[in-house]
CHARMM-style PDB file with segment names, atoms N, HN, CA, C and O in Angstrom:
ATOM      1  N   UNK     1     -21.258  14.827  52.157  1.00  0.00      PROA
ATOM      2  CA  UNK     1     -20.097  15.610  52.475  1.00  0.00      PROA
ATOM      3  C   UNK     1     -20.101  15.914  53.962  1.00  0.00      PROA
ATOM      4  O   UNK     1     -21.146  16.360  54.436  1.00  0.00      PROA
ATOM      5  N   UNK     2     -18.973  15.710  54.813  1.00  0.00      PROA
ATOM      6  HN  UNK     2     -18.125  15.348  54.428  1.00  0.00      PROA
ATOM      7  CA  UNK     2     -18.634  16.283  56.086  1.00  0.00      PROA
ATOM      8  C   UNK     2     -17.791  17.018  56.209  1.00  0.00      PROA
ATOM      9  O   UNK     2     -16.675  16.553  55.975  1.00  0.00      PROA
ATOM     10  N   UNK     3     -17.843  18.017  56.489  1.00  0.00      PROA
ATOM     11  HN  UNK     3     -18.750  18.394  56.678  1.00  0.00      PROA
ATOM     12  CA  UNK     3     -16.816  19.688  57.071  1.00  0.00      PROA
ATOM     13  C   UNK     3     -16.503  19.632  58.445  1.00  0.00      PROA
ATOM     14  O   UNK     3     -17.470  19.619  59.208  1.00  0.00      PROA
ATOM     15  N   UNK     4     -15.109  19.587  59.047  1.00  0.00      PROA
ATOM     16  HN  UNK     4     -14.324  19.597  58.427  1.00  0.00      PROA
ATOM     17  CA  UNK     4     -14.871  19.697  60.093  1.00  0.00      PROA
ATOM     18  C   UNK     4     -14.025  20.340  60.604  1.00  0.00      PROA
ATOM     19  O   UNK     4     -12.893  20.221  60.135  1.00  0.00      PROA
ATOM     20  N   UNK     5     -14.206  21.120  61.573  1.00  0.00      PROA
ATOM     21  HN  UNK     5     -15.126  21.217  61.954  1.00  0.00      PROA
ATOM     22  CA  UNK     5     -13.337  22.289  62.110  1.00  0.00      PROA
ATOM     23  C   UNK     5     -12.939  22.314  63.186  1.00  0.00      PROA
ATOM     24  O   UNK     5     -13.710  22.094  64.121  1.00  0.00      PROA
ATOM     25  N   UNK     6     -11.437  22.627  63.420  1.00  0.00      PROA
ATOM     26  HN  UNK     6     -10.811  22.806  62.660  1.00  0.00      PROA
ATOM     27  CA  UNK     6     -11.326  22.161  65.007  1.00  0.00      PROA
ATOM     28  C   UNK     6     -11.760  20.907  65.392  1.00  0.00      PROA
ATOM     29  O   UNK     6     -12.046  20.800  66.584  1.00  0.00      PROA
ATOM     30  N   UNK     7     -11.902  19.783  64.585  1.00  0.00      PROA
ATOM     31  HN  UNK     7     -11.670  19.870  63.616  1.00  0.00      PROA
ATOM     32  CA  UNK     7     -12.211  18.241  65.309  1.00  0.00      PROA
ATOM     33  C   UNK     7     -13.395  18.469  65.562  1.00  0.00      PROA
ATOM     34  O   UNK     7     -13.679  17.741  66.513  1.00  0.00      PROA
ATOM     35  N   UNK     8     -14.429  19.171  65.209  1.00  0.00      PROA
ATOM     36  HN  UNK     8     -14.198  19.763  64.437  1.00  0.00      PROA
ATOM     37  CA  UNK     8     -16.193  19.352  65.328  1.00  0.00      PROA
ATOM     38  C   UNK     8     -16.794  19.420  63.900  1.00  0.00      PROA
ATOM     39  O   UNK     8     -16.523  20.290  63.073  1.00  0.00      PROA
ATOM     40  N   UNK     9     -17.673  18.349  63.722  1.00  0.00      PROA
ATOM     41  HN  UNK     9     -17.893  17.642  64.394  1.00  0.00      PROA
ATOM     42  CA  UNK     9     -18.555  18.839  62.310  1.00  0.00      PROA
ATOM     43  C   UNK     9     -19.145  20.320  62.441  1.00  0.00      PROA
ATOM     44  O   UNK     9     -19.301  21.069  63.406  1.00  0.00      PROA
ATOM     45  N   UNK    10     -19.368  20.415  61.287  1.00  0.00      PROA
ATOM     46  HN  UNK    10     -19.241  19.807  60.504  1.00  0.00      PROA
ATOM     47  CA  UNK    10     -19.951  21.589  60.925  1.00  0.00      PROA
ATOM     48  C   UNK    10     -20.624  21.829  60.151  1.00  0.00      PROA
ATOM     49  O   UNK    10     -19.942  22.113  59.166  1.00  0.00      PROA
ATOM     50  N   UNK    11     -22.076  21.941  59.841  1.00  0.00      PROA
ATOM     51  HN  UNK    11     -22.629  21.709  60.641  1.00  0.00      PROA
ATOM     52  CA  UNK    11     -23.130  21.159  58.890  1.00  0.00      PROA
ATOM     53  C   UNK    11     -23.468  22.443  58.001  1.00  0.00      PROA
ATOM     54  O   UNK    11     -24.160  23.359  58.447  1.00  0.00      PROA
ATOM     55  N   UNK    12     -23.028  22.445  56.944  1.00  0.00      PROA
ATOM     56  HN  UNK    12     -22.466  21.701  56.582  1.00  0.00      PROA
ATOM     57  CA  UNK    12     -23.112  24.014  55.892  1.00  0.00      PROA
ATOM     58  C   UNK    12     -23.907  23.123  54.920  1.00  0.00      PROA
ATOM     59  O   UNK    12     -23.521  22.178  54.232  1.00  0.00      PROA
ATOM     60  N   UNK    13     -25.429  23.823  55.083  1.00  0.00      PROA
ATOM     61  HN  UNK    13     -25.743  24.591  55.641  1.00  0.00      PROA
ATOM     62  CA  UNK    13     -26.530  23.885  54.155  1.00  0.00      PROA
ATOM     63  C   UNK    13     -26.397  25.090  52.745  1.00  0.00      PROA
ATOM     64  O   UNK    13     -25.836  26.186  52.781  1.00  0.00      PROA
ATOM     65  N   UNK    14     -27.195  24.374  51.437  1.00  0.00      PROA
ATOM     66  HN  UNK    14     -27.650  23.484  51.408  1.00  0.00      PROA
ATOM     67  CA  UNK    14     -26.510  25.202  50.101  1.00  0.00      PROA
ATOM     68  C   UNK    14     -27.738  26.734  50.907  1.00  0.00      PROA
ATOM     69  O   UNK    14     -28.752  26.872  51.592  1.00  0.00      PROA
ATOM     70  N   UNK    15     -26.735  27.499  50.214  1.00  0.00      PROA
ATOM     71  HN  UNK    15     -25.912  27.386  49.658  1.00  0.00      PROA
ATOM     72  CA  UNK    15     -27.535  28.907  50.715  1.00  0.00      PROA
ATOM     73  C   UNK    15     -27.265  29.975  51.502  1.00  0.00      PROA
ATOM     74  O   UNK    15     -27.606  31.153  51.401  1.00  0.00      PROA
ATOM     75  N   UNK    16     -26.350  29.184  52.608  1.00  0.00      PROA
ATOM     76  HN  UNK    16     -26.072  28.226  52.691  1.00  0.00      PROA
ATOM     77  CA  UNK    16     -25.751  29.675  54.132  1.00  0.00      PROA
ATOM     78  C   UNK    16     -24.742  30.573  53.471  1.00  0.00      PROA
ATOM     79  O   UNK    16     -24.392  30.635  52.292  1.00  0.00      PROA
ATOM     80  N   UNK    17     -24.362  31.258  54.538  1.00  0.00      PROA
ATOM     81  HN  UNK    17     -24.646  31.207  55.496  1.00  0.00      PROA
ATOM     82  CA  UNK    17     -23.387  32.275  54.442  1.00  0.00      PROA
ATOM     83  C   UNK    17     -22.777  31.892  56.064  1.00  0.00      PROA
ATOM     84  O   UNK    17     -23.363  32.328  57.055  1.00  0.00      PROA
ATOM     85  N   UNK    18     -21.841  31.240  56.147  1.00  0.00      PROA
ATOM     86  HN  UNK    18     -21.366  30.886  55.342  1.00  0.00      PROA
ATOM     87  CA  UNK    18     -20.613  31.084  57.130  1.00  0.00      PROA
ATOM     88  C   UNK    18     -19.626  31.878  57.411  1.00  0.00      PROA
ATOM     89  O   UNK    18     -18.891  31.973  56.428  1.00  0.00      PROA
ATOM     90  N   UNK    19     -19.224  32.562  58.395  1.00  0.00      PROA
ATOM     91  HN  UNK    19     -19.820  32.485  59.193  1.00  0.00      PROA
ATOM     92  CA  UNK    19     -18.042  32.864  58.908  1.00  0.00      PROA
ATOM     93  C   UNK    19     -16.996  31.799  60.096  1.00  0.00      PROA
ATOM     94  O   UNK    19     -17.314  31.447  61.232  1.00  0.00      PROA
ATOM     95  N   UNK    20     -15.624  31.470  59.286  1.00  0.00      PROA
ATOM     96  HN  UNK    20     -15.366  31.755  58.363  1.00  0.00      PROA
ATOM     97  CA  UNK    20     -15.144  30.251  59.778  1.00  0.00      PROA
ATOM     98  C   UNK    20     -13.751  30.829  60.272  1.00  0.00      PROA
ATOM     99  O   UNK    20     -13.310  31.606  59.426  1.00  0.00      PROA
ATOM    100  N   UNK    21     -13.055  30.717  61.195  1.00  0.00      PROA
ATOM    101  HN  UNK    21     -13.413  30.086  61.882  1.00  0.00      PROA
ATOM    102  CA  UNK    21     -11.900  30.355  60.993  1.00  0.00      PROA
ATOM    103  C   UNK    21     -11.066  29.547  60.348  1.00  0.00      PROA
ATOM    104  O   UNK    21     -11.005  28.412  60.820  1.00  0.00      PROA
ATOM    105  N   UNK    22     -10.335  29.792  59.323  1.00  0.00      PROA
ATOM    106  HN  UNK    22     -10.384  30.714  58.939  1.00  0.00      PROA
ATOM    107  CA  UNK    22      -9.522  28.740  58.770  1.00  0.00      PROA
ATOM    108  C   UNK    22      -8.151  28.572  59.669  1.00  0.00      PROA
ATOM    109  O   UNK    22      -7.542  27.575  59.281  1.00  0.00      PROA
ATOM    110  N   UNK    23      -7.564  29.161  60.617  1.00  0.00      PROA
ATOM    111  HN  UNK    23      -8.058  29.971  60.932  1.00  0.00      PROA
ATOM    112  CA  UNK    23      -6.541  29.185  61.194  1.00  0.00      PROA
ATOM    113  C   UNK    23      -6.607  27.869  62.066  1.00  0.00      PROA
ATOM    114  O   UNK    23      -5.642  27.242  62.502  1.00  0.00      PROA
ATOM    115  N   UNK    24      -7.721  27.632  62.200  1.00  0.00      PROA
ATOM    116  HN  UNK    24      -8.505  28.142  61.845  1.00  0.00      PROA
ATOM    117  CA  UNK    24      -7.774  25.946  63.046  1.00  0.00      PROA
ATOM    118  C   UNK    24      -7.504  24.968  61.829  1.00  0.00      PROA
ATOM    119  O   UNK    24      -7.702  25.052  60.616  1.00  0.00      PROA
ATOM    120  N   UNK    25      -6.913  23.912  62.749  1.00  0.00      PROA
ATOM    121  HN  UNK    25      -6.752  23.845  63.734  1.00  0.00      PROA
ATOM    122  CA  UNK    25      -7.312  22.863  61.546  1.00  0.00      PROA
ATOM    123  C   UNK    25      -8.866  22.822  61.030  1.00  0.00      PROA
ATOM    124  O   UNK    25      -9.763  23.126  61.815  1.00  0.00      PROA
ATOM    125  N   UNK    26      -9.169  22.413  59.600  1.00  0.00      PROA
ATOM    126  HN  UNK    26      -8.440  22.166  58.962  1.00  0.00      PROA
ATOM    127  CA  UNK    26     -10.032  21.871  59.156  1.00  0.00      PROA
ATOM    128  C   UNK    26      -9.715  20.696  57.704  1.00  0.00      PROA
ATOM    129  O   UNK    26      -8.728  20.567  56.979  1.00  0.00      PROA
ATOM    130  N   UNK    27     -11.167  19.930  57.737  1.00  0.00      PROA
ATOM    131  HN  UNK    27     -11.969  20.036  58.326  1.00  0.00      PROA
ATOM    132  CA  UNK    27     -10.983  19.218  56.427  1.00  0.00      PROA
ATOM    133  C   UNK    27     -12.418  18.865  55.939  1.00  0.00      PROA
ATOM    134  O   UNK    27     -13.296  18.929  56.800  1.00  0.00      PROA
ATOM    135  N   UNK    28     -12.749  18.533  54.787  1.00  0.00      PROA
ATOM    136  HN  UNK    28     -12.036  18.481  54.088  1.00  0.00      PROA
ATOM    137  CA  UNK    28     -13.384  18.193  54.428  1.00  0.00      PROA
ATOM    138  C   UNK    28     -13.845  16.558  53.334  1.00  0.00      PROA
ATOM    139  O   UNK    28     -13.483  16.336  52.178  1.00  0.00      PROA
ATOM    140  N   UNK    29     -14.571  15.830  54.077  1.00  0.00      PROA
ATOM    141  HN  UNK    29     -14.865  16.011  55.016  1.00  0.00      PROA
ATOM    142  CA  UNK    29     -14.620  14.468  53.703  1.00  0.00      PROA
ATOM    143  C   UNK    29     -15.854  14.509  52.318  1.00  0.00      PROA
ATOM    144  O   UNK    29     -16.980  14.958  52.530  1.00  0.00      PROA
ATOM    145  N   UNK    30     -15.507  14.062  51.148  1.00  0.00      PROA
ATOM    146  HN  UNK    30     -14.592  13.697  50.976  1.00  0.00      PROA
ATOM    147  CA  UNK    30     -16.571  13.920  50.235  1.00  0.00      PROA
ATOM    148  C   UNK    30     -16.723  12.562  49.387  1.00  0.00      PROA
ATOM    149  O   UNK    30     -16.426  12.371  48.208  1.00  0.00      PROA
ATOM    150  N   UNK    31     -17.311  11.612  50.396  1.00  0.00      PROA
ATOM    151  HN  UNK    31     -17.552  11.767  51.354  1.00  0.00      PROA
ATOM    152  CA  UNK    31     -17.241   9.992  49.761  1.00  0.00      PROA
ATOM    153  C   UNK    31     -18.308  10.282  48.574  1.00  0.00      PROA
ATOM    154  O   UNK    31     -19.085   9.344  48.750  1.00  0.00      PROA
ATOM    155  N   UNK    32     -18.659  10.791  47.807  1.00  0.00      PROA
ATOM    156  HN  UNK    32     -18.027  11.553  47.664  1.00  0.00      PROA
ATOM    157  CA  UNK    32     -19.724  10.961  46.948  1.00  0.00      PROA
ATOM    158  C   UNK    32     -18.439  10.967  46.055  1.00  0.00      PROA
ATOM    159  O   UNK    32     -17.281  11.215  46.392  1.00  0.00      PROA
ATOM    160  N   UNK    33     -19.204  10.455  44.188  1.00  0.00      PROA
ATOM    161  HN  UNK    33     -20.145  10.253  43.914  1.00  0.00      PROA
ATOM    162  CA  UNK    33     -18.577  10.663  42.921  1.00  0.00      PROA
ATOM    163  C   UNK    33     -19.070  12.187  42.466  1.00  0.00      PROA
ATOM    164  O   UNK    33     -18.734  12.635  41.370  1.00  0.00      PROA
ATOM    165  N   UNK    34     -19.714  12.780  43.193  1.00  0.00      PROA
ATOM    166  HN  UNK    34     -19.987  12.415  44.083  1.00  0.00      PROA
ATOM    167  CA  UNK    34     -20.243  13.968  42.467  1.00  0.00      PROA
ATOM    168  C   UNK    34     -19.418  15.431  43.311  1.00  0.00      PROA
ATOM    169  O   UNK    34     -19.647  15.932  44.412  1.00  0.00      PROA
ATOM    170  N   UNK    35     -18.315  15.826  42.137  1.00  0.00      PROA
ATOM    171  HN  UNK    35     -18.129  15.419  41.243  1.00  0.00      PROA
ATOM    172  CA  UNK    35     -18.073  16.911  42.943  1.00  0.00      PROA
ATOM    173  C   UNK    35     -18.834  17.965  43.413  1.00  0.00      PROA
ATOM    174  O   UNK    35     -20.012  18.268  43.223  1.00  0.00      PROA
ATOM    175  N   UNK    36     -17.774  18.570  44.190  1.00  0.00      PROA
ATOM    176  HN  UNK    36     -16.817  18.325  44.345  1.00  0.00      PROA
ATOM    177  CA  UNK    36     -18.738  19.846  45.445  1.00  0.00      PROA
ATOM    178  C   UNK    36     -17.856  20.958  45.203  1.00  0.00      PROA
ATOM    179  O   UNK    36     -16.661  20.694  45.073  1.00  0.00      PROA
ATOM    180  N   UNK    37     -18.350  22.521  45.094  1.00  0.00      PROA
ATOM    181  HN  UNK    37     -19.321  22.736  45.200  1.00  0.00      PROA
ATOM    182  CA  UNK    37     -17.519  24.065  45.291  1.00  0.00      PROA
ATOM    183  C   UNK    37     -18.278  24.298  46.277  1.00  0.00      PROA
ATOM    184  O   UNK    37     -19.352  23.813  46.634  1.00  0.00      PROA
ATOM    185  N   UNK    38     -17.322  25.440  46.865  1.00  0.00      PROA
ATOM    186  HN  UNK    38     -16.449  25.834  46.575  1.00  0.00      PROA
ATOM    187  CA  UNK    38     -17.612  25.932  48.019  1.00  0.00      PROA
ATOM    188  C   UNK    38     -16.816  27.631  47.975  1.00  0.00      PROA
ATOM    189  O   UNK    38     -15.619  27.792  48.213  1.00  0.00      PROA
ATOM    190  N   UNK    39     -17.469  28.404  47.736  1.00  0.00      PROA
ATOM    191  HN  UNK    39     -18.441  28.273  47.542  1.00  0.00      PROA
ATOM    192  CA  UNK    39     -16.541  29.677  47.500  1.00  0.00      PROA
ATOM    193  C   UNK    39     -16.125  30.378  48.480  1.00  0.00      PROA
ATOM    194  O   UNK    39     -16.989  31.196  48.795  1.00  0.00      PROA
ATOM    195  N   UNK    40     -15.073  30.452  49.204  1.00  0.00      PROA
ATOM    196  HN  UNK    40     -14.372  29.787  48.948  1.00  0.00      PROA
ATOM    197  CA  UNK    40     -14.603  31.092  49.920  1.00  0.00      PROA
ATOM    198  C   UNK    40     -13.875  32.294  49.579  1.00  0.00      PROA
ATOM    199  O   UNK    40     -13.228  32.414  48.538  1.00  0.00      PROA
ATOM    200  N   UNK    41     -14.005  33.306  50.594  1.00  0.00      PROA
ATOM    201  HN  UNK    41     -14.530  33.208  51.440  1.00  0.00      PROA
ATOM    202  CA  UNK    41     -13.886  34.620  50.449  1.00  0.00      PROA
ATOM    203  C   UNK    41     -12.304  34.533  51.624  1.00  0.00      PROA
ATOM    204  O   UNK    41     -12.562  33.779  52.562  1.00  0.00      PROA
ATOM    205  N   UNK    42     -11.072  35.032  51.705  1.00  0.00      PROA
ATOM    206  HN  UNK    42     -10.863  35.644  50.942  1.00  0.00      PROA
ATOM    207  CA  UNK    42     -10.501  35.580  52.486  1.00  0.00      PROA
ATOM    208  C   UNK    42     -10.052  36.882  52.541  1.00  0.00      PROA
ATOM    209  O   UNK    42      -9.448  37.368  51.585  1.00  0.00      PROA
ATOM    210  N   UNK    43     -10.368  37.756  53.959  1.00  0.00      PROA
ATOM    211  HN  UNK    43     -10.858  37.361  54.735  1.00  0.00      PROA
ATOM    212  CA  UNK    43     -10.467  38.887  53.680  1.00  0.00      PROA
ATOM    213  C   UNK    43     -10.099  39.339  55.245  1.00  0.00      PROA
ATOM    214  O   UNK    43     -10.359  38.504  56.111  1.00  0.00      PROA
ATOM    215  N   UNK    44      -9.759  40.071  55.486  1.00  0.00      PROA
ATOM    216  HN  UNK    44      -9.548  40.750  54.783  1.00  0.00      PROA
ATOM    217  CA  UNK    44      -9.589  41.513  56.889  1.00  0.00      PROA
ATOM    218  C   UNK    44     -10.842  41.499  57.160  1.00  0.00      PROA
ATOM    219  O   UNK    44     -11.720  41.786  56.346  1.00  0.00      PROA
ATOM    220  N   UNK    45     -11.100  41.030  58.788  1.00  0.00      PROA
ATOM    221  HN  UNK    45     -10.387  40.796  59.449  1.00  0.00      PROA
ATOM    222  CA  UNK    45     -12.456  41.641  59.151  1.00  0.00      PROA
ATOM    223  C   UNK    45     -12.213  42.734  59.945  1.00  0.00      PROA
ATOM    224  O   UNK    45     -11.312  42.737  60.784  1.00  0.00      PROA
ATOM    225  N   UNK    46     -13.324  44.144  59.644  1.00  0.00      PROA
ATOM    226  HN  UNK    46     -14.055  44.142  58.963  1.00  0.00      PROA
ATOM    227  CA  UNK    46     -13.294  45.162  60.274  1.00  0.00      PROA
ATOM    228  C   UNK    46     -14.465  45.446  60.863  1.00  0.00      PROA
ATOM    229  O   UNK    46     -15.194  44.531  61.247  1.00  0.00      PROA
ATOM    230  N   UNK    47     -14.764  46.604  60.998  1.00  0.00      PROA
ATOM    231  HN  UNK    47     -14.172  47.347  60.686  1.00  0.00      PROA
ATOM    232  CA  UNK    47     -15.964  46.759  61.774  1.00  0.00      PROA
ATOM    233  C   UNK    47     -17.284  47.073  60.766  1.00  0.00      PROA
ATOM    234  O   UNK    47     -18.414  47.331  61.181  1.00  0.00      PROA
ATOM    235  N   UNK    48     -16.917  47.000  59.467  1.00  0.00      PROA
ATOM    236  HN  UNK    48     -15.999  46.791  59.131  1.00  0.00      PROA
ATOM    237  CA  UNK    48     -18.173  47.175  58.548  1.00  0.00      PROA
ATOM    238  C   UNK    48     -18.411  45.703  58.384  1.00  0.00      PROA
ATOM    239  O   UNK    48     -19.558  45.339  58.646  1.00  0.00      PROA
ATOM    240  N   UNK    49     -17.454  44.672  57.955  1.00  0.00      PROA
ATOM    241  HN  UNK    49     -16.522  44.968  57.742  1.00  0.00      PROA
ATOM    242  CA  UNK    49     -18.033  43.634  58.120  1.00  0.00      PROA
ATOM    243  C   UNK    49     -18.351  42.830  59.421  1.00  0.00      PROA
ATOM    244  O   UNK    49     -18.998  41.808  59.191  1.00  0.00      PROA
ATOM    245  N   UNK    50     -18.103  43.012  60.494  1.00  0.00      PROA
ATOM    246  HN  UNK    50     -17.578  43.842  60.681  1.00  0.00      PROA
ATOM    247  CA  UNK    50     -18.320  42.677  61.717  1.00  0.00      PROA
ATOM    248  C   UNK    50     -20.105  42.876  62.005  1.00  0.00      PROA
ATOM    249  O   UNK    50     -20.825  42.126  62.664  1.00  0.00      PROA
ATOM    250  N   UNK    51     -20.522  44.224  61.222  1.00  0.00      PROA
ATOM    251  HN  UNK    51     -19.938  44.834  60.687  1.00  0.00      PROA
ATOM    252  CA  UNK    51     -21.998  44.780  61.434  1.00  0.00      PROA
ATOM    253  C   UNK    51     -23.008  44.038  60.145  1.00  0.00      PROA
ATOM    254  O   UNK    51     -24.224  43.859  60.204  1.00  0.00      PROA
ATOM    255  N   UNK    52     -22.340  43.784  59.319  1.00  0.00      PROA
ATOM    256  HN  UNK    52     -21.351  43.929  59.271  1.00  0.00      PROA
ATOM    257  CA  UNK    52     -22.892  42.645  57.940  1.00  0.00      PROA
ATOM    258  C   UNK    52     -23.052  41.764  58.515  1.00  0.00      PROA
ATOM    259  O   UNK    52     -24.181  41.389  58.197  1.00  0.00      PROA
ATOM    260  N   UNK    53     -22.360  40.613  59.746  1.00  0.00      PROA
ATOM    261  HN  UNK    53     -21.444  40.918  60.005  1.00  0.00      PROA
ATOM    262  CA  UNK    53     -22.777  39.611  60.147  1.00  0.00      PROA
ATOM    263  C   UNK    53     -23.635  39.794  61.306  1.00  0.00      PROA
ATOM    264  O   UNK    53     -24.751  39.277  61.274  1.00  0.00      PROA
ATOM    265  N   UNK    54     -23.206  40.571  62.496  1.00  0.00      PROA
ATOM    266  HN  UNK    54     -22.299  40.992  62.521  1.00  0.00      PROA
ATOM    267  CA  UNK    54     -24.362  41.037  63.017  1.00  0.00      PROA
ATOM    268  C   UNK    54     -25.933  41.207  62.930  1.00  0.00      PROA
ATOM    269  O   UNK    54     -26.841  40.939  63.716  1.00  0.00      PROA
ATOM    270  N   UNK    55     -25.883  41.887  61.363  1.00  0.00      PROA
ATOM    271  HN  UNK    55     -25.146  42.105  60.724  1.00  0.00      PROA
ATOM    272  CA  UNK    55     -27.331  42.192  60.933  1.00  0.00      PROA
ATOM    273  C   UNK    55     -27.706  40.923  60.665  1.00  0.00      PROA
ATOM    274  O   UNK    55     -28.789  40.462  61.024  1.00  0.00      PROA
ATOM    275  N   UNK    56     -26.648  40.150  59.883  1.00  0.00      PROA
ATOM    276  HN  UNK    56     -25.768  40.525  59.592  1.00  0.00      PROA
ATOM    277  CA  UNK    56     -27.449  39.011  59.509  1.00  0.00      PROA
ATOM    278  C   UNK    56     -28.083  38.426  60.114  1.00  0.00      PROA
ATOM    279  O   UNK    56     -29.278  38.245  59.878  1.00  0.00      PROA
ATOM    280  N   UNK    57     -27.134  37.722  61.564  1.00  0.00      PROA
ATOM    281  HN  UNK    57     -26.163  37.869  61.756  1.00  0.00      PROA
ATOM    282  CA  UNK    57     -27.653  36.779  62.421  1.00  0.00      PROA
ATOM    283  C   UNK    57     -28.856  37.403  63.179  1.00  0.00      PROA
ATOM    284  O   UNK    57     -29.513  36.708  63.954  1.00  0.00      PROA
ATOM    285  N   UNK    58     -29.156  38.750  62.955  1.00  0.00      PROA
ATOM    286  HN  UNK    58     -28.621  39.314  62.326  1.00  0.00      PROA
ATOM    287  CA  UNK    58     -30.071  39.039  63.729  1.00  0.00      PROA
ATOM    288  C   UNK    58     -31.434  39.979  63.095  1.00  0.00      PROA
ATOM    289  O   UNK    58     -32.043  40.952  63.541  1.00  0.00      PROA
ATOM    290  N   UNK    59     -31.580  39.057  61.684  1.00  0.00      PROA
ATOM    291  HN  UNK    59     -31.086  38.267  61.322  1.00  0.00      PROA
ATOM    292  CA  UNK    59     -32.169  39.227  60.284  1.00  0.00      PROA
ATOM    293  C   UNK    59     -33.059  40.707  60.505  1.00  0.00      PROA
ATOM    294  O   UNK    59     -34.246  40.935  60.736  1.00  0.00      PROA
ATOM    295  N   UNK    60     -31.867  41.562  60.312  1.00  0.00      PROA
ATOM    296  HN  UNK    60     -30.902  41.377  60.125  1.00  0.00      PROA
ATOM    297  CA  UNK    60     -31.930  42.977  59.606  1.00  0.00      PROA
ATOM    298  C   UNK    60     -31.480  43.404  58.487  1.00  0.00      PROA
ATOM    299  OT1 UNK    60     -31.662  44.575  58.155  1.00  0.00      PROA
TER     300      UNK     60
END
């Protein structure tokens, strides 16, 4: 499977937790017979979740 955003891959390992823009183009290529989910959340970011990713990336 290839994910691409804005005309750049984007390599999402099972496990990750991503924050993406969807407002760019994106698409996703899956030459495999075996389907793929991917659960996406859309939501208002505020400043409680702004500090959820924060902590994350900066494993607190």
């Amino acid at each position: 499977m290839a994910f691409f955003l804005g005309g750049e891959r984007v390599v999402l390992q099972p496990g990750e937790c991503w924050y993406l823009d969807f407002n760019r183009p994106h698409r996703v290529d899956n030459p495999s017979d075996t389907d793929r989910v991917h659960r996406v959340l859309d939501c208002d970011v505020n400043d409680w979740l702004r500090d959820v990713f924060t902590r994350a990336v900066n494993g607190r």
